[in-house]
C-alpha positions in Angstrom: 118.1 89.3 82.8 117.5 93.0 83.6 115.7 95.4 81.2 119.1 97.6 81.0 121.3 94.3 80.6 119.1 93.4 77.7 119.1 97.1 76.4 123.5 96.8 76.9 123.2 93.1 75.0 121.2 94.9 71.6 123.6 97.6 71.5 126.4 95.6 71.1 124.9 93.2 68.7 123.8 96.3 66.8 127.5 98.1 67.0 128.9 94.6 66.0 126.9 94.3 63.2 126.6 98.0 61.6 131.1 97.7 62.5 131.6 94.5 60.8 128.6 93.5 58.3 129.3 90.0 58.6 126.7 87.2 58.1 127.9 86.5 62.0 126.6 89.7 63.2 123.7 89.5 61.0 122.8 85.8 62.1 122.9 86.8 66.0 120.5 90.3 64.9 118.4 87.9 63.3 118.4 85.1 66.2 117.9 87.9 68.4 114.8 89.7 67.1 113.2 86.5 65.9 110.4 86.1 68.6 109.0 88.8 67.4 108.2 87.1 63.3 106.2 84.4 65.8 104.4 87.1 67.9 103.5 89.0 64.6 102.7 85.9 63.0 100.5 84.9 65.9 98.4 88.0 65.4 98.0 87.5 61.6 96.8 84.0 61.7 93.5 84.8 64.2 90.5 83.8 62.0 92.8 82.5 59.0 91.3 79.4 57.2 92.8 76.0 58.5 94.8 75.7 55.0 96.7 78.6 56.0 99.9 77.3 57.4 101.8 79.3 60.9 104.9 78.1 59.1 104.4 79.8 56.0 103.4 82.8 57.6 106.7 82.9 59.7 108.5 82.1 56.9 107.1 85.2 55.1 107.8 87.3 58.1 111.2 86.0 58.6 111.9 87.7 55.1 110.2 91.0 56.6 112.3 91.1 59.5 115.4 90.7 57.6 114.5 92.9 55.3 113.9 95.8 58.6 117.5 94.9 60.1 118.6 95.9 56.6 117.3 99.1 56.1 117.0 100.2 60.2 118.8 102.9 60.8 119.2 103.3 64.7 120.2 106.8 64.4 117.0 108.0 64.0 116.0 107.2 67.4 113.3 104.8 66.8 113.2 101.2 68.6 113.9 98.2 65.9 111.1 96.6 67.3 108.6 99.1 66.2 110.5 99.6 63.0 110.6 95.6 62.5 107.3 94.8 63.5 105.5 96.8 60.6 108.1 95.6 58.2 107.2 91.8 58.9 103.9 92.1 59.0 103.7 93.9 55.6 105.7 90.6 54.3 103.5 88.4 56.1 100.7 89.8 53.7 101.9 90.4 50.6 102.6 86.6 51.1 99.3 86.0 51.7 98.2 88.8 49.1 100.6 86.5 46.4 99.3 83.2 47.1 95.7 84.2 46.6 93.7 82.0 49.7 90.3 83.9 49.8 88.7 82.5 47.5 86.4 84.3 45.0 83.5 84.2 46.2 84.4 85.4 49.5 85.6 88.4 48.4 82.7 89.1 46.0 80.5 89.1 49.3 83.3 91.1 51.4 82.6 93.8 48.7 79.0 93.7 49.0 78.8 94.2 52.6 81.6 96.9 52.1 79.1 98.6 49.4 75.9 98.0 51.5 77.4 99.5 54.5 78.5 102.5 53.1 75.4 103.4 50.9 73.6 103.0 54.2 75.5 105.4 56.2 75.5 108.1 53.5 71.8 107.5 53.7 71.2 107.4 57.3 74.0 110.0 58.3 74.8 107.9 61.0 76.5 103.9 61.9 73.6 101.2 60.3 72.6 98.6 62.8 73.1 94.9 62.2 69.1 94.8 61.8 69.2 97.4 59.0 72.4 96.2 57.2 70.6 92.8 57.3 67.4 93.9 55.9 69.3 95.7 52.9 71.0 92.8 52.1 67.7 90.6 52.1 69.1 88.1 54.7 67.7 87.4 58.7 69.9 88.6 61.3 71.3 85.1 61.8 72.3 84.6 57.9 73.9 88.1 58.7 76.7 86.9 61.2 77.0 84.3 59.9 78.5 86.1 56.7 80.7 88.4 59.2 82.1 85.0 60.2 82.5 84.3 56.4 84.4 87.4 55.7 86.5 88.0 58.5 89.1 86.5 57.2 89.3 88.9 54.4 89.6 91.8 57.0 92.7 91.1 58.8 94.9 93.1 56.7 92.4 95.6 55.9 93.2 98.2 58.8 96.6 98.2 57.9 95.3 99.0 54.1 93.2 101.5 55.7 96.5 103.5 55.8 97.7 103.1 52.6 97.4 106.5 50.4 98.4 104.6 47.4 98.6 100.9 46.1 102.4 101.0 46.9 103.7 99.3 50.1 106.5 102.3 50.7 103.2 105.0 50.4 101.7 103.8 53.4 101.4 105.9 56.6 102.9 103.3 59.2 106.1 103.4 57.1 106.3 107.0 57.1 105.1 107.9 60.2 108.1 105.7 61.5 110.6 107.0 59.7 110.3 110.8 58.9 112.9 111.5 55.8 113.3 115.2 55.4 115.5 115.4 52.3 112.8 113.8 50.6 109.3 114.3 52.0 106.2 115.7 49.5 104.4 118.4 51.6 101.5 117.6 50.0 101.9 113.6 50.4 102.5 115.0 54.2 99.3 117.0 53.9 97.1 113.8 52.4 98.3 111.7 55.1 97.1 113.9 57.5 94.1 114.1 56.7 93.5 110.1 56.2 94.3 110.1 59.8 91.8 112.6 60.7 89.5 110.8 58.8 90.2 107.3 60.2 90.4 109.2 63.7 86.9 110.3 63.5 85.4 107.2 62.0 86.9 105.3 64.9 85.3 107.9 67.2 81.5 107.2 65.3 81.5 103.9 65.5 79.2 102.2 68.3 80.8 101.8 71.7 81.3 97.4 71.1 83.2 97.7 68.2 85.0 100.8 69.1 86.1 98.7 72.3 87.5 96.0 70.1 89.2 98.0 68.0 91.0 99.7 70.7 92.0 96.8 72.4 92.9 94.7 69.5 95.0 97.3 67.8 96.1 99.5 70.6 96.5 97.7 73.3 97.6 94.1 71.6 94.7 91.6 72.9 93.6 88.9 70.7 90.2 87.8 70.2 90.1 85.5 72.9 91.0 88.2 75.2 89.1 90.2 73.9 86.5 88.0 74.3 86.9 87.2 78.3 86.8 90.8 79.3 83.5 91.6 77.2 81.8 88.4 78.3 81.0 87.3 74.8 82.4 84.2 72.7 85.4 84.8 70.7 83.7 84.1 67.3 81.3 86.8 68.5 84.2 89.3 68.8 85.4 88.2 65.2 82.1 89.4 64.1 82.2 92.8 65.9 85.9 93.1 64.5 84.7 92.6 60.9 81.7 94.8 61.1 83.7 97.5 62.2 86.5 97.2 59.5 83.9 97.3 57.2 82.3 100.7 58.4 86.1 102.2 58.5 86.5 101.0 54.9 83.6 102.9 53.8 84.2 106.3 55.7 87.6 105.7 54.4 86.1 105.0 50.4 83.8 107.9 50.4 86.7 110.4 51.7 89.1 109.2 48.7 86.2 109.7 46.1 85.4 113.1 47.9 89.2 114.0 47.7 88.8 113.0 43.5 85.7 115.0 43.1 88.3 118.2 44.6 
């Protein structure tokens, strides 16, 4: 099927359902944009523990991406599936979030590297090296990745938290830079946004030239680890490790800009 037959078919299933608002139309929307819970789904699940079921996750994104065809307002002029895929995975993790699977003791070491890595680079001025993050922590090098690989799982949602300004789902910046509300947009909110993109801009920009790579083609360009992996000749738990190093330096230039902002 062509790309402007497909583009004919979603129109039609969009008139028909914003027309008639009958579970009908709403069934064939949701039939129709349902590869897209598995695809995000599929993304979430990398480096998840083996107790974490794909079926629960696609059943929290299912609720996500009904929950976009709800409130999608095509007018606006932005595609669904943009719209929808920030919508289910935001379900996909509060699932998660609800049911609780890190365990404690996890996340108490997630924090500590989080704290370690931050305190080093206020001290240093610049990105801490493996070596020196290890040292601080009084572990060898090997005891170090192996924690990454401990704690990666606690970082999948985290650069998607990096873009919250509040606690509150509808305060984050995907949602708003998707849909831009005029009648009801805080300048200042606007302002504060701005700036946490600036921020997160630049710490992107500092970090060292591996994990920036992975971050750009995990996030921007779609490529899971494995992927990721094959095209920097390096195993795929080894890119898991990069990944989760670099969250956690974004995390920290992100901390010490909201206690900056609170010392204003």
């Amino acid at each position: 099927m062509s790309i402007e037959k497909t583009m004919q078919n979603e129109e039609i299933l969009w008139k028909n359902y914003l027309t008639l608002k009958t579970p009908a139309a709403r069934e064939a929307i949701i039939l129709r944009y349902a590869p897209l819970v598995k695809y995000v789904a599929g993304r979430v699940a990398i480096g998840l523990p083996s107790n974490v079921e794909f079926d629960d996750l696609v059943s929290y994104g299912v609720f996500g991406l009904m929950d976009a065809i709800d409130k999608f307002d095509p007018s606006r002029g932005i595609k669904f599936e943009t719209y929808a895929i920030a919508r289910i995975r935001g379900a996909i993790l509060d699932g998660l979030r609800s049911n609780d699977w890190v365990p404690r003791s996890v996340r108490q070491k997630a924090r500590e590297l989080e704290r370690v890595c931050a305190d080093l680079e206020n001290k240093l001025g610049r990105s801490a090296t493996y070596q020196e993050i290890s040292e601080a922590m009084h572990v060898s090098l090997s005891e170090f990745y192996d924690l990454l690989s401990e704690v990666s799982c606690t970082t999948l949602s985290s650069l998607d938290e990096l873009w919250l300004v509040n606690s509150n789902e509808d305060d984050s910046v995907r949602v708003l830079d998707l849909i831009r509300n005029d009648e009801s947009e805080d300048p200042l909110h606007h302002v504060e946004i701005e700036e946490i993109k600036a921020t997160l801009t630049g710490a992107i920009d500092c970090l060292p030239e591996r994990e920036r790579m992975v971050i750009a083609l995990y996030y921007y360009e779609g490529l899971t680890l494995k992927e990721i992996g094959e095209i920097m000749e390096i195993s795929e738990s080894r890119v898991s490790q990069i990944h989760t190093k670099a969250i956690f330096r974004l995390r920290g230039r992100l901390n010490r800009w909201h206690k900056s902002a609170a010392e204003v």
